[in-house]
N, C-alpha and C positions, 0 to 999 in steps of 0.2 A: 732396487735391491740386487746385490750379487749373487747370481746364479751360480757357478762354478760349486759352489757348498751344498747345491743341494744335486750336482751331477750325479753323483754315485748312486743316490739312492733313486733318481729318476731310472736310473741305466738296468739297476737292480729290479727294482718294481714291473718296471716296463716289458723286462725279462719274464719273469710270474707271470701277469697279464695275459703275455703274448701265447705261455704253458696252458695256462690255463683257458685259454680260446682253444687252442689245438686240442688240447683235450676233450675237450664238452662238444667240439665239431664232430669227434671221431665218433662220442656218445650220440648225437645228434644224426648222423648217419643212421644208427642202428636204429635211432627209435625220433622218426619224423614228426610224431605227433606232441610229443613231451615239450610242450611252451617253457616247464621251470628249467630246463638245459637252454630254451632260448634265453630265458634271462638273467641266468648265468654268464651268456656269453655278452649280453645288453651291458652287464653291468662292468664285466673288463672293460669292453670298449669304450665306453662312456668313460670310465678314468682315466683311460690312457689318452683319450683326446682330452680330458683336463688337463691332465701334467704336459701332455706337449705343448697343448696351445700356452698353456704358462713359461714354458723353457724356448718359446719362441721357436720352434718346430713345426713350420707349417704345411709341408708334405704330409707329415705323421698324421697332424690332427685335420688337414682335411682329408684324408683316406677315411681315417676311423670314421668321422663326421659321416660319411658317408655309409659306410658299411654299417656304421649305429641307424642309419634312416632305414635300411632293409631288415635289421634287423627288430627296428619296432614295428614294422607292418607287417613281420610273421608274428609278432608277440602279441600284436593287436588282431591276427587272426583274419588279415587282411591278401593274405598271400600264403601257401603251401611250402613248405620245404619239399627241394626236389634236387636231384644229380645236378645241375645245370647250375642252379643255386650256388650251392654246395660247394662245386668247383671254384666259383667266381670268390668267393668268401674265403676258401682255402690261397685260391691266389693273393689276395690283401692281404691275408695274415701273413705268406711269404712275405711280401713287399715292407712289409712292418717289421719282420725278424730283420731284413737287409738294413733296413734305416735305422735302428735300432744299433743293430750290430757296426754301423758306421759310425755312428756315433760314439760307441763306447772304443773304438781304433784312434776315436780323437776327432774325428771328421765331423764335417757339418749338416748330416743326416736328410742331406737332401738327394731324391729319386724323380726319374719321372713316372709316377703313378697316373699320369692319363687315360691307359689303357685299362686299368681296375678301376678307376673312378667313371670313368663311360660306361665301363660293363656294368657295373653297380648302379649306375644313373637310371639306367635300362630296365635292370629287374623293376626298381622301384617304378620306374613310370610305365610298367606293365599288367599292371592294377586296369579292372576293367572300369568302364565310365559310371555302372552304379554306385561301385565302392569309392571312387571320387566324389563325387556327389556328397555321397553317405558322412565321407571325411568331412568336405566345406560346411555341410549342414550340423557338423558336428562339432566344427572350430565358430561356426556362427552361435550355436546356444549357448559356447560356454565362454563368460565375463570374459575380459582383459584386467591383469593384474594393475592397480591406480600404479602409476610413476613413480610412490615414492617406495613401495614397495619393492618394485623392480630392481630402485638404484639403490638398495641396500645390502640386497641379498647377490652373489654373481651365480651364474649358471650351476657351477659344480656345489654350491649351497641350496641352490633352486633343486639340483635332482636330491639330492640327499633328503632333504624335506620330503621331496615327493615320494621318495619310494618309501620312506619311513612311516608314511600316512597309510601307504598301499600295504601294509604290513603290519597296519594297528597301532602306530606309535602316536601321541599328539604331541603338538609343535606347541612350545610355548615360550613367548618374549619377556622377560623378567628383568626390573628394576630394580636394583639396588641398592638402599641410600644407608651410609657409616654415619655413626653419631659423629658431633664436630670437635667433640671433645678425644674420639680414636687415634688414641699415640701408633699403634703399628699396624697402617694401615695393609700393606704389602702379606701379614701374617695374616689378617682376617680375609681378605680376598684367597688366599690358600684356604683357609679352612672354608671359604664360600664354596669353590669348585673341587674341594676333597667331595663335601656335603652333594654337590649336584653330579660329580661322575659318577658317586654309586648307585645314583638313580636312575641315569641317562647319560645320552653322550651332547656335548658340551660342541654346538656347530659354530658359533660368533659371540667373540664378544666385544662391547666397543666401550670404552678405548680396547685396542690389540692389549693380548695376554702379558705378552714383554711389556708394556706401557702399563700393566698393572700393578707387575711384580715391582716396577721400578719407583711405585707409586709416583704416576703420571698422571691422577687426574683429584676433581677436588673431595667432593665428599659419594657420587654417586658414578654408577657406571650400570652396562644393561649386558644380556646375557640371550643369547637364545639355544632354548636345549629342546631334543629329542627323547619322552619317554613316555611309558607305558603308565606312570601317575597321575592323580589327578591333580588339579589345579590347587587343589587345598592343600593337598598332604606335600606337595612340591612348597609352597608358602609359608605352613608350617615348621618343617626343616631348616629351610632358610632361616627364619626367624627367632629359630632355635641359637644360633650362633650368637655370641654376645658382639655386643655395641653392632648388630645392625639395629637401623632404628626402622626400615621399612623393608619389604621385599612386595611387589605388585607383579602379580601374575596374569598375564593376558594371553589366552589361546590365539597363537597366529592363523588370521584369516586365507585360506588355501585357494580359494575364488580363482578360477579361470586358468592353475597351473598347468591343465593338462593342454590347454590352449598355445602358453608357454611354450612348453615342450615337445608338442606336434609340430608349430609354426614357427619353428627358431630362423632366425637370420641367419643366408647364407655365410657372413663370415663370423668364425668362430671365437668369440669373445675371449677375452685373456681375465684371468679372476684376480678379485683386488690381491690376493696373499698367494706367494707361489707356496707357502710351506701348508695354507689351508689344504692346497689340491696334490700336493705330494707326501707329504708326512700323513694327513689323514688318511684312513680307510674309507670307503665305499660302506655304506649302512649294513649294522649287524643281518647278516643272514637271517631268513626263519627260523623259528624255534631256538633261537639265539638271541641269550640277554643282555645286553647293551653295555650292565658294566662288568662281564666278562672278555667282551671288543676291546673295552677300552683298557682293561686290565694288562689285555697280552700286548695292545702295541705299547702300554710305558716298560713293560717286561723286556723288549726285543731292542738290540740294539748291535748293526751292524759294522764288522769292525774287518780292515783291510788285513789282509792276509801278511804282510809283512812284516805287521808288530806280531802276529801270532808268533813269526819263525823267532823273531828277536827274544822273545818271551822263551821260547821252545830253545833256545840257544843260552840262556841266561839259564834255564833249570838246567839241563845236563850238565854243568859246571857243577850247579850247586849236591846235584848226585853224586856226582864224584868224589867233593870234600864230605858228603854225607857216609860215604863207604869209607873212606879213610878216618873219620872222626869214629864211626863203630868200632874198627880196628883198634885205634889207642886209648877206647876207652876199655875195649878188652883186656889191652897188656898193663892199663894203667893200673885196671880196678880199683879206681874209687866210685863208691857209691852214688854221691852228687854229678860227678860226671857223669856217669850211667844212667842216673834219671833223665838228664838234661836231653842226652843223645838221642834216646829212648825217645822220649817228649817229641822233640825237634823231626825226629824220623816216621813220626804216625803224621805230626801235623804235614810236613813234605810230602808225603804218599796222599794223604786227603788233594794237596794241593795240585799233585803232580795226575791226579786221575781226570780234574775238574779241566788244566791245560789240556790232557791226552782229548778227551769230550769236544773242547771247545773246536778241537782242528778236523773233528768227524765229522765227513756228509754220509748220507744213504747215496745208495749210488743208481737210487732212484731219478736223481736230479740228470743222469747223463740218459738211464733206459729210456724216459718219459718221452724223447725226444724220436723213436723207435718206432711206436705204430703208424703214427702218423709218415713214417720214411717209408717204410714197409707198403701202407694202404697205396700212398703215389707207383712206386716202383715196380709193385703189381701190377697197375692199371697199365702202366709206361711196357711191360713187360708181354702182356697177355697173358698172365698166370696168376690163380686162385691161389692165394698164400694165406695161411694162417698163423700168427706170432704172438708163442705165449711166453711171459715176462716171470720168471721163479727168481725167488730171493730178490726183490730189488730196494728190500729194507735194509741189506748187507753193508754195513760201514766202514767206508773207504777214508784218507788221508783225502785233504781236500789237495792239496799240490799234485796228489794222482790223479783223484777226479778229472781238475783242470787238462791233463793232458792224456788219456783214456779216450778221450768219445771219438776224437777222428780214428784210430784205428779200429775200433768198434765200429764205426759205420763203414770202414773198407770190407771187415769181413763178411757183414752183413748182406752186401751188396752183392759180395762173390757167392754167398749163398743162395742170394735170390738168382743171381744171374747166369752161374757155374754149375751151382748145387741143383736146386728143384726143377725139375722137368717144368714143360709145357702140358697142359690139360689133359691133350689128346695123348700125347706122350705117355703120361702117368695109367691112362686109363688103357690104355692098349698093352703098357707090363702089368696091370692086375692090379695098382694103386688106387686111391682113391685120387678124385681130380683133386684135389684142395692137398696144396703139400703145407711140411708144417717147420716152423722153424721156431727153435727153442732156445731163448737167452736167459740161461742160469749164473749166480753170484753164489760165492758161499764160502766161510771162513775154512781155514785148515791150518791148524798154528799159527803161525806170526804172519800168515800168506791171505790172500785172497783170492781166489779162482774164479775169472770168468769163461763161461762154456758159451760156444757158439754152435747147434747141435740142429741140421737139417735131414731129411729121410729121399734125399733126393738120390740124385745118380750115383754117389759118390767120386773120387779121383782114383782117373785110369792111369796104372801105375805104367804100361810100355806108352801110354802118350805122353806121358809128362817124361818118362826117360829120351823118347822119342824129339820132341823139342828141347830139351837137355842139351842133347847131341849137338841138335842143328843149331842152336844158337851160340855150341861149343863152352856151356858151363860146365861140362863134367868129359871125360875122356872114355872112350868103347872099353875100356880096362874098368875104370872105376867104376863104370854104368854097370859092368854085369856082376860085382859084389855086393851090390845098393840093397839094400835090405828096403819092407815097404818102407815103413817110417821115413827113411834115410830117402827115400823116392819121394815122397810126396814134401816134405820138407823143400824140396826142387825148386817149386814154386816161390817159394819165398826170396830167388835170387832177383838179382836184378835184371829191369827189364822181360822176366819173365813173365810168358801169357800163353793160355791155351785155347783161349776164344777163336771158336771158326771165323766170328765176322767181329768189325770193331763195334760196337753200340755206345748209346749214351753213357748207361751203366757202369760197365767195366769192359776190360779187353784193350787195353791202349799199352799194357805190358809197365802200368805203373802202382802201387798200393801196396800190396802184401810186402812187398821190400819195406817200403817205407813200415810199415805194421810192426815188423820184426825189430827193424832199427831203435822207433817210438819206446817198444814196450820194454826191449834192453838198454835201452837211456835209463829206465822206469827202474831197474834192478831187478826186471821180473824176464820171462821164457814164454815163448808160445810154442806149440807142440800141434802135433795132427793126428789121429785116429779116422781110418776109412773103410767102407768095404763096397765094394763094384754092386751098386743097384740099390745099396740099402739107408746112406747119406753118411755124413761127413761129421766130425765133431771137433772143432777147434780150440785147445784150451789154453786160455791165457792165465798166467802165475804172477801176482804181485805181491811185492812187501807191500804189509800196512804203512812200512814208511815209519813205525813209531820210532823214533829215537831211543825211549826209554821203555827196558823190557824186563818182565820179572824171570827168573832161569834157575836152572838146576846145576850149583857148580858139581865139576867132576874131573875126578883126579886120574890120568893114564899114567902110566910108570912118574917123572917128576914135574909134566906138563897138565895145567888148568883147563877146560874144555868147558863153556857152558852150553847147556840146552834149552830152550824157551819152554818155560812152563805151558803155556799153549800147546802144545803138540805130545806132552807126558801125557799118559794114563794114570799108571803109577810105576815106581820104582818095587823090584823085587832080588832076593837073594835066593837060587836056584843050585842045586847039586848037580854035576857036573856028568853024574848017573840019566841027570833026566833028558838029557839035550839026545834027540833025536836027529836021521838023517833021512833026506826026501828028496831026491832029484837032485845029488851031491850038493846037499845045501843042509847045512845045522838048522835046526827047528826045536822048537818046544811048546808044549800043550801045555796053551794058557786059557784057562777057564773057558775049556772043551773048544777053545779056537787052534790051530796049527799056525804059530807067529817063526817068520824065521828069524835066526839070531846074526847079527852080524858086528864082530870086532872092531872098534874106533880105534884100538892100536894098530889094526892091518891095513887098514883104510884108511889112517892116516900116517903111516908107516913113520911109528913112533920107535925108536931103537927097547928094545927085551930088553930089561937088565936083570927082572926078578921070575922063578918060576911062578906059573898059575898055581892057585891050592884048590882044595876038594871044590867051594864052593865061589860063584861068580856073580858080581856085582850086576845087576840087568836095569836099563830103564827101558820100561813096554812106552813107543812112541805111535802117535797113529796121521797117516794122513786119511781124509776121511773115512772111508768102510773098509781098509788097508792099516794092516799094523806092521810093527817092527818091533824088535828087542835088540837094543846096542849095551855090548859087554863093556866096562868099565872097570878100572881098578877100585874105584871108591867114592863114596858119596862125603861131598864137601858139605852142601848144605843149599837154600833157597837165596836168591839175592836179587835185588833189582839193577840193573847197569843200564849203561849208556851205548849204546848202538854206532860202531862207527865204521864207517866202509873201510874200506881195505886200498882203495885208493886206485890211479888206472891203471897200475903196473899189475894187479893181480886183480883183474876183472871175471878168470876163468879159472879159479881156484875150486877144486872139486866138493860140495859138500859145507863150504864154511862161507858164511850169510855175512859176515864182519866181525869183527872186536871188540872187546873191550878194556877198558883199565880199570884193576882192582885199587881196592882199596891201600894195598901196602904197593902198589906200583905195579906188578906183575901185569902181563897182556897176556888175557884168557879170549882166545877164539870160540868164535859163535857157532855150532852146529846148526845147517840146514836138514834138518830130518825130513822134509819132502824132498830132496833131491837123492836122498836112502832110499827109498820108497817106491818103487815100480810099481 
């Protein structure tokens, strides 16, 4: 069978898997004794050596093979979890992310894993001579499965059984025979495995599924499911269906699996169906019902990123003639046009929220990757760090996502390595040993903010101007106007480093350039706040990236301005008596807050043609716990547009996010209200 068709979702899965090892390891650290995080981690690995030994990956699958051997003699309580462990485990799972990741470059996903496959060998054959023993006498009481048994069911059908038993399910093989008279037999075999997946999950069926549907075979064919029913009530169901004329239920005999499964053969068998051990799930979890499992995987369906943009590129079209069909149904006023339009524009917003959904990830998926970088780079360091993870439910455009994590992990790095002290360090200025570093996400109008925030030494503003100097980015003139910001900023040139010595880490005078570059590819800003002893905080500013955005048009002397409803409080009409002055700055008291006011015709030095009157158009804007009030000629009204850049000739345009095209033609500029906002 052609492999190439089920690449993507092996690549994908593999990926999960490998998150979810990393994760349950970092759990498994803290809490040694907890077996259900070992077999949480049992159960990754166990798949991922199904799907690879099926995709013909035999690095991948005999690592995991391996690392699954250690991992059931702690599950078997055979062996402790300990540092040493722990290390070796965490090395494989490296070794796995690389082949992995080699794979999905196109490459042939082969490593040489000898070195984690002998250390692994080792743990395991470190077991003292009673508990060997204790095993052999333990693989001698229990049967050997009869041969036909064996050649029916392949390994990754073998564990699925097994754990499902360990878990309370029973296994049962079911015959099924169509009356000879059943004209559609293709329909009744559907309604046979509608009937059995709400009961359980559905492991073999012979003839194959596809040789079902296609009605491949003569009157009878056989089934074997996983569930929590009894023999009767499973037989019943079935027989409930018309024109079957039999269903026989026989509990499958389990005799000697665990034999099986202790004493497998060193080489790693390949299972008769690569889409059984790829497309399937690994058995419903505890306290998890089976056709709930089964429910979400025909629910999930994996789809390349490229039709999404194609799709994302075919609506914003259709928005456009959507604003312009509103318009002439305005000027036209007929009634039935007006419905139509009307109609047409709730059903496109339904449509257009379900496309905005489909292209959000949490941006979970980049943090996750974070404690575990963190918990290495400590050790590698000699420093106590502790890394808390705020907002990582924050929904990011997945085209950012994709290109977000290496700059994230440069600053990360600089924090660990620049930022937080040394132990002794910390405790000698009155800190505590353990420094902390803080990765916050959080919306703010059409933006996304990620904060990189440590409590370490912070950046010395005469060292950083001090190599400034020497490596001649900046001139003895410009250096002594450098405001801090405008100093610590420095850093972000090229080739720039202030590491005393070089390390693995950082300090090779490469990253933060690249960082800055990455994130204004991105359409987004990175920025720096610091104070000497007390740590550093790095905030990155992204667009969501949405193309299509709902806004607030608005009218300055004869020019159209939108503002992203995202970033409105509300709109207000204010008497021109009430506007106050504070630190030569217009302000006004808005609901007992002090919001300052600032003009979009000065700001955007729109030519006067009309006086001001008594009272002024205000929209109160907020970036987070920070407001604004921007004076306006007048409120147009709400609309949804299409998001379009501005192009590379106006990259650095103060304050306007992109364009848009109205509906009767006109181009209305996008207000960035965070970049108002200090």
């Amino acid at each position: 069978m052609e492999m190439n068709q089920y690449l993507e979702v092996f690549i994908e899965e593999s990926k999960e898997h490998l998150q979810a090892c990393n994760e349950q390891l970092l759990e498994l650290e803290k809490k040694p004794e907890d077996i259900k995080i070992v077999n949480e981690i049992f159960r990754s690995a166990h798949t991922l050596k199904g799907m690879s030994a099926t995709m013909g990956y035999e690095d991948l699958a005999n690592l995991t093979h391996q690392m699954e051997n250690v991992l059931d003699a702690i599950r078997n309580q055979k062996m402790k979890v300990n540092a040493e462990i722990l290390d070796v485990v965490f090395q494989a799972v490296d070794d796995l992310e690389a082949m992995v990741h080699s794979i999905a470059e196109g490459g042939d996903g082969k490593r040489d894993v000898s070195e984690a496959v002998a250390k692994l060998k080792l743990i395991e054959m470190g077991q003292s001579s009673a508990q060997g023993e204790a095993k052999a006498e333990a693989a001698v009481a229990l049967a050997e499965p009869s041969a036909a048994v064996k050649s029916t069911y392949d390994e990754f059908e073998w564990t699925v059984i097994q754990q499902s038993r360990e878990q309370g399910f029973e296994t049962y093989e079911i015959s099924v025979a169509l009356r000879e008279d059943c004209l559609l037999k293709a329909a009744r075999v559907y309604m046979i495995f509608e009937v059995l997946e709400k009961i359980g999950e559905v492991i073999k069926a012979t003839p194959s599924v596809e040789q079902l549907e296609e009605e491949q075979f003569d009157q009878e064919f056989s089934v074997t499911i996983v569930t929590r029913q009894s023999r009767e009530d499973v037989q019943q169901k079935l027989l409930k269906v018309s024109e079957v004329e039999k269903a026989d239920v026989v509990p499958l005999s389990l005799d000697g699996l665990r034999q099986q499964e202790h004493e497998k053969e060193k080489e790693v068998r390949t299972p008769s169906s690569p889409a059984d051990s790829i497309v399937a799930e690994t058995l419903p979890k505890e306290e998890k019902k089976v056709p709930a499992a089964k429910q979400a995987s025909n629910k999930t369906i994996r789809v390349n990123i490229e039709r999404l943009d194609i799709l994302m590129n075919l609506f914003e079209e259709l928005v456009i003639d959507r604003g312009r069909l509103e318009q002439i149904s305005r000027e036209v006023n007929n009634q039935e046009l007006h419905e139509t339009v009307e109609h047409m524009s709730r059903i496109s917003g339904d449509l257009q929220n379900i496309i905005l959904n489909m292209r959000m990830v949490p941006i979970e998926t980049v943090f996750n990757r974070f404690p575990r970088m963190v918990r290495q780079l400590a050790r590698d360091l000699n420093k106590k760090i502790n890394l808390e993870i705020v907002g990582a439910e924050t929904e990011l455009d997945r085209t950012v996502i994709d290109e977000i994590g290496d700059p994230l992990v440069h600053l990360i790095r600089n924090a660990l390595d620049h930022g937080v002290e040394t132990p002794e360090i910390r405790k000698a200025n009155g800190k505590s040993e353990e420094g902390s570093v803080i990765l916050k996400a959080y919306h703010s109008g059409n933006h996304v903010f990620i904060e990189i925030e440590d409590d370490g030494a912070g950046i010395n503003k005469e060292k950083v101007i001090s190599k400034a100097l020497k490596n001649r980015i900046i001139t003895e003139q410009a250096a002594a106007v450098l405001s801090d910001k405008q100093a610590y900023e420095l850093i972000f040139a090229s080739g720039f480093s202030t590491a005393d010595k070089i390390s693995d880490v950082s300090g090779r005078g490469v990253g933060l350039d690249v960082v800055k570059n990455t994130i204004e590819s991105l359409g987004g800003s990175v920025s720096i706040d610091s104070k000497v002893g007390q740590g550093s905080i790095f905030s990155i500013q992204l667009p969501l990236t949405l193309s299509i955005i709902s806004v607030m048009l608005v009218e300055i002397e004869e020019e159209k301005f939108a503002i992203p409803l995202s970033s409105i409080i509300e709109t207000a009409i204010i008497k021109k008596g009430d506007i106050l002055s504070a630190h030569n700055q217009k302000v006004i008291d808005f609901r007992g807050k002090v919001v300052p006011l600032l003009s979009l015709k000065e700001i955007f030095n729109v030519p006067s043609e009309h006086q001001e009157g008594e009272f002024l158009s205000v929209v109160i804007v907020r970036k987070g716990e920070k407001m604004a009030g921007l004076i306006v000629d007048s409120f147009i009204g709400q609309q949804e547009v299409v998001l379009k850049s501005l192009g590379n000739y106006l990259t650095n345009v103060f304050a306007i996010s992109g364009a848009t095209i109205l509906g009767d033609g006109q181009v209305a500029l996008i207000v960035d209200c965070n970049a108002l906002i200090k």
